[in-house]
C-alpha angles and dihedrals in degrees: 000000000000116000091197135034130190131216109202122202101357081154124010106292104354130098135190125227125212115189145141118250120170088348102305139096113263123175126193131203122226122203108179119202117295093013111125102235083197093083087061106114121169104197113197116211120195098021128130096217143330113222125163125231129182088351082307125137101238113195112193105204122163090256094049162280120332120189132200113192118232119288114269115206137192146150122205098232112183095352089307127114110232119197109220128194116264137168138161125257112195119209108189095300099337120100124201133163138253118210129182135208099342124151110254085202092066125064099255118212126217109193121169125191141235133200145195118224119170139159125223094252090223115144101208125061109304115189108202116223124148141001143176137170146260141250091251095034100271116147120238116194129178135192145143118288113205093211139313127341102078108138091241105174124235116276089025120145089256124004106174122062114258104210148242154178149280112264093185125263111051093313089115114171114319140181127185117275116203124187136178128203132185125250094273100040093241101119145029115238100189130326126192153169125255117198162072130233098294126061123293129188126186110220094180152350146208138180135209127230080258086060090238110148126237120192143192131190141095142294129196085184118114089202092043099147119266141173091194125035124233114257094228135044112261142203138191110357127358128180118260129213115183133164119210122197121250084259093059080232114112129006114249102199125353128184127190099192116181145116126221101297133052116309117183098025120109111213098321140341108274098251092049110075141038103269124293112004117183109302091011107085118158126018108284095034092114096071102045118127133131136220127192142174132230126207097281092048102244117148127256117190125185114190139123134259133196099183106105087205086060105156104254126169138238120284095008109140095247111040099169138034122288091237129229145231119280105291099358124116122270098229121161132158117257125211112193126174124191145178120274102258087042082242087131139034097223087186138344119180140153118245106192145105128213103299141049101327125180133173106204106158133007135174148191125254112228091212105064099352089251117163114248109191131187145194146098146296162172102207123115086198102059098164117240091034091115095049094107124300132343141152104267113012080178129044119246113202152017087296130002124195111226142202119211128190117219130178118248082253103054078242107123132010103232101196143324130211134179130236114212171112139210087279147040108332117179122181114211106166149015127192142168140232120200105271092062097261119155113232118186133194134194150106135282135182100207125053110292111212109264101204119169103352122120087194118068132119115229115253089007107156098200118078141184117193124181107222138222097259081235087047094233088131155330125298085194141346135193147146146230141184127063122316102258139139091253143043120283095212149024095223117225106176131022127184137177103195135195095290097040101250114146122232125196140176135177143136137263150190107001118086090354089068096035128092144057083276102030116183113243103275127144103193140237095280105119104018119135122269126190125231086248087055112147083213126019105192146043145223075206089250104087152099124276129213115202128173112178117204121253108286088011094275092149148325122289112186134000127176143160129218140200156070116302112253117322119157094278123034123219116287139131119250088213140335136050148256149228150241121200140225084281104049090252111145125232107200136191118198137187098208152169089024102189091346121243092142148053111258105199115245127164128257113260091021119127107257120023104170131038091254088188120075101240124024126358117194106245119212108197122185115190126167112205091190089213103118097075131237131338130187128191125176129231123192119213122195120171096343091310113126115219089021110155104172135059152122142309114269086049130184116181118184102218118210132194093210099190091039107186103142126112090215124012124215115206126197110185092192094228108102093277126130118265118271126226115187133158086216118088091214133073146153134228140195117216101191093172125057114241135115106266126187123220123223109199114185111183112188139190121166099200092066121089090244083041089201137021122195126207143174157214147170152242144192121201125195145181096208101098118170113221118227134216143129136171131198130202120185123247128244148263090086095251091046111126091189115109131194114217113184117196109235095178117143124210136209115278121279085008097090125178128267140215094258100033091100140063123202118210111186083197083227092102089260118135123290107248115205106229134173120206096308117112115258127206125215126181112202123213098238148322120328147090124302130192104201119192137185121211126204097199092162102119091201077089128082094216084050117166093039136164151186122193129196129179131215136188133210116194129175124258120184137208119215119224133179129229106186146116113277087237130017142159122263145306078037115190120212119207113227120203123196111205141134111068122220131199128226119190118201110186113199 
């Protein structure tokens, strides 16, 4: 199966490109040099009417809307890739392009864009907080549910709401509400409630190469479901861990972790306060944490406590609470790490001083697997700020963000800086590149230091700085948004990706500037689009989407979305989001609050409309196609995908499953020449055993990485297991009950054991592990059976194997009379059917 065609020549000169990227259909234009990219005309059939909106190809068709964004062009002119300026021109039903000032020496690529926009379908209010991806692609989103009317799917963990209770405001009862979509937002695949009878709130997720799903984020339910208990009594709110399978259907592990105050609440709760007090700073600020996973699986949380009992290990470099001035709140942040199944607290420690402390994100070094953890504070006696050089020992405002260095073990703080200016700094997100280089996100309200960096706006209150891995300075520094006396955004969502380029998204204006006590926000009015921009303008209440060039030389991308006008604009009420790998964005929306407004959502998704009469939870994909080029091999055998292991003579299908590349080099590690194809599929013979490994390079020139190599392995073997069975019924004649006796041979001096087979009756009743020994197997009545043996003993090539038989029972009858040897006429005999016979048919 071929995941891109081209079509060569359609005009002189010019080919189009069909391929799959992030799940959907994309198609590129390629005008070669010389060719004349005006004679390039789309006609539409079957439309009822092109028009063009905010430079967006608009098709009208009689089950809807379609949208094409608008075209994004560019050429690769001395190994760099140029944007050019590109829009449509519609002529009746015919589209063509009109480009400006591009070099007719140079291919020119015309590449539009497609989305996914849904909303969650619930019918009854849906709060939008935090999102994250899956394994294949497919979109999670979580948020809180006030009662019944989430579409849970049948099968589902919990799928009836479990109650709660008023917190005041409009925050009526609540329970989590977790949904999954596929990758191209089409389908549900399960959808449940989390909760008990008080209030729950998911801050993050995070899901395993399994798909299982990991989330954070807090309970005030005394029955929230758990698998361990918590080693201390607690009250209010406590932090949750759970773990849900990749079915949506069990938990598979679950931790409520808290002491006697409020744990996983930052500050307090949104609807208690007056507007931004210290470290929280915009609405939804109260519910921020983050939880991650490392190569092995085991589970990472940043949050916050303010219980001075919080549950902490043995041997973790802060084992109490930082302490606090006479009156005031005991808050610090908290960094716990547990086993994968949360059967274990690995460590669980405070990280504070004696002020205002809060974790909100954290992340591995690829390096050396040290913790880097991130947040804000108030507090002048952060510990680990005296360990060597960094770039604030003190802090230097009302409010300052941090990074702090653990060990793995939640031994040994390592170091602590601050983050800062003379006013209002808030730390909202560290990342990595691949060499092992901090990068850190957040607002400020005062002027962060730009250092190094061509690329600033003056004034600009949000900054991203990449850090000395020791934190002893900036590699580089630098700022974006409108020069105002307050933050843009409330960020969401924050990447460095393989070519070192930084995503962000957050949210600004709408519920953040409303109120009688709003919190300090300034909007999205004002903020920089690209000419590429999904959406170019902005009712100044809406998410931005922001990507910054490698070493900060210049914006690459900059977009709004959102509905125009409505009485709320987008925002999350808590909790936060994710880019991939790829720089796609996984987005969680609260959106369509009260209505009054068109949210934009994509034709064939789930749910296309907010079916409840306040806030549905939005889910938006979008793929910005800026991080080059990755490649990932799959192995095929037989039809099985991620087969690795077969028999001589071996062919594998090889698959690059994310296939990006322009041109794909393949090394089969058995002697053979190397392999190019512009396919991203292939197949391979191995005619001799032996353990190979695969070398896959897919390359495309026009990406900043220009090519990404990746590889696999396969064993090939000579010692194939032969399989075979018959079956024969057992007497007496009306007997249902069969013999099948296992007449496999093995390879020699590999002989069977009493656990290498699998019987499947093929009648729902339970699987029986069997060796080479007959088995017997009575059946309940008459029908069809499909029987099936199952070598599942991997000491075989051809493992898993299988033969399959059918057999049919059908029901024969004997006549007998039961009647007076003599009568008169008419005389009626009296025919009885009994006796029932058996007839096997084996296929």
């Amino acid at each position: 199966m071929y995941q891109a065609v081209t079509y060569q020549n359609i005009y002189p000169g010019v080919d189009v490109r069909y391929y799959t990227n992030n799940g959907r259909l994309k198609y590129d234009i390629l005008v070669k040099p010389g060719a004349d990219v005006n004679r390039i005309a789309m006609q539409y059939e079957g439309v009822d009417g092109l028009q063009l909106k905010n430079e967006e190809l608009v098709i009208k068709t009689s089950v809807g809307d379609m949208k094409e964004l608008s075209p994004y062009s560019y050429q690769v002119v001395n190994g760099k890739k140029n944007e050019v300026s590109c829009r449509f021109k519609i002529t009746g039903n015919i589209v063509q392009f009109k480009i400006d000032n591009y070099s007719k020496n140079s291919t020119l690529v015309i590449d539009p864009q497609l989305i996914f926009s849904t909303f969650s379908g619930s019918s009854a209010d849906n709060w939008g907080y935090t999102a994250t991806y899956g394994p294949d692609g497919s979109f999670y989103a979580g948020g809180i549910v006030f009662g019944s009317g989430f579409p849970v799917s049948s099968g589902s963990y919990q799928t009836s709401f479990g109650g709660g209770n008023n917190e005041g405001g409009n925050i009526g009862a609540h329970d989590i509400g977790i949904i999954k979509f596929d990758p191209l937002g089409r389908n549900r695949i399960y959808a449940t409630y989390i909760g008990g009878k008080g209030n729950e709130q998911p801050h993050s997720l995070v899901v395993d190469p399994q798909g299982n799903l990991v989330l954070s984020g807090r309970t005030s339910s005394d029955n929230y479901p758990v698998t361990f208990t918590n080693p201390v009594a607690t009250a209010g709110y406590d932090i949750i861990i759970t773990k849900l399978n990749a079915s949506g259907s069990a938990i598979i592990g679950s931790r409520k972790i808290g002491g006697t105050a409020s744990d996983g609440v930052n500050i307090l709760p949104k609807h208690e306060g007056s507007g931004a007090i210290t470290i929280r700073r915009n609405y939804g600020d109260d519910a921020r944490s983050e939880v991650i996973l490392d190569g092995n699986n085991n589970i990472y949380l940043a949050s916050c406590t303010q219980s001075l009992d919080f549950p902490t290990t043995t041997g973790v470099f802060q084992p109490a609470n930082g302490g606090a001035p006479q009156g005031q709140r005991f808050q610090d942040g908290v960094v716990i790490k547990t086993s994968p199944d949360l059967s274990t607290i690995l460590f669980s420690s405070f990280l504070g001083g004696s002020g205002d402390d809060a974790a909100f994100v954290l992340s591995l070094n690829p390096k050396d697997n040290t913790i880097y953890v991130g947040g804000s504070t108030t507090s002048t006696n952060l510990p680990g700020r005296s360990n060597g050089a960094v770039i604030h020992a003190t802090n230097q405002g009302e409010c300052d963000g941090f990074v702090s260095i653990i060990s793995n073990d939640g031994a040994a703080l390592i170091k602590t800086t601050y983050i800062g200016t003379n006013g209002y700094d808030m730390l909202y997100g560290v990342q990595f590149d691949k060499f092992g280089f901090p990068y850190i996100m957040g607002t400020t309200t005062s002027s962060h230091p730009v250092i190094n960096a061509p690329f600033s706006q003056n004034g600009g209150k949000q900054f991203i700085s990449k850090l000395k891995p020791d934190l002893s300075g900036y590699e580089y520094s630098t700022n974006f948004g409108t020069n105002t006396t307050e933050p843009n955004l409330s960020p969401t969502a924050f990447l460095v990706d393989r070519c070192e380029r930084v995503y962000v998204s957050g949210w600004g204006g709408s519920i953040n500037s409303s109120g009688n006590a709003p919190y300090p926000n300034s909007g999205t009015t004002g903020l920089s689009v690209t000419s590429d921009a999904y959406q170019s303008s902005t009712d100044g209440s809406d998410f931005y989407f922001f990507v910054l060039e490698k070493n900060a030389t210049s914006q690459l991308y900059g977009s709004f979305f959102g509905q125009r006008g409505g009485r709320t604009g987008e925002h999350v009420d808590g909790g936060t989001s994710r880019f991939d790998k790829l720089g796609v964005i996984y987005q969680a929306l609260c959106a369509n609050c009260s209505g009054g407004a068109s949210f934009p959502t994509t034709p064939g998704v789930w749910s296309p409309s907010n079916r409840s009469n306040n806030c549905n939870l939005a889910a938006v994909k979008m793929a910005f196609n800026l991080s080059g080029v990755a490649s990932s091999i799959q192995p095929k055998i037989n039809g099985v995908p991620k087969d690795s292991v077969g028999c001589v003579p071996l062919t594998v299908v090889f698959t690059d499953t994310i296939g990006l590349g322009k041109k794909y080099i393949w090394s089969f590690g058995d002697g053979s020449a190397d392999t190019t194809t512009t396919s991203p599929s292939i197949n391979h013979t191995y005619n001799n055993i032996g353990t190979y490994r695969i070398r896959l390079i897919s390359i495309d020139s026009s990406t900043c990485n220009i090519s990404d190599t990746a590889y696999t392995h396969i064993i090939a073997r000579n010692d194939e297991a032969f399989l075979s069975f018959s079956g024969v019924k057992l007497p007496p004649c009306e007997s249902t009950t069969y013999q099948f006796t296992n007449t496999s041979v093995a390879p020699d001096g590999k002989p069977f054991t009493g656990a290498s087979f699998k019987w499947n009756f093929g009648d729902n009743t339970p699987l029986i592990t069997a060796g080479l020994g007959p088995v017997t197997h009575t059946y309940a009545g008459p029908g069809t059976y499909r029987v099936v043996l199952i070598m599942t003993d991997t000491n075989y090539c051809n493992s898993p194997d299988s033969i399959e038989r059918i057999i049919r029972i059908s029901p024969n009858v004997d006549a007998s009379f039961e009647t007076p040897p003599s009568g008169c006429a008419p005389y009626n005999a009296i025919i009885l059917l009994s006796r029932m016979m058996v007839t096997i048919i084996m296929v």
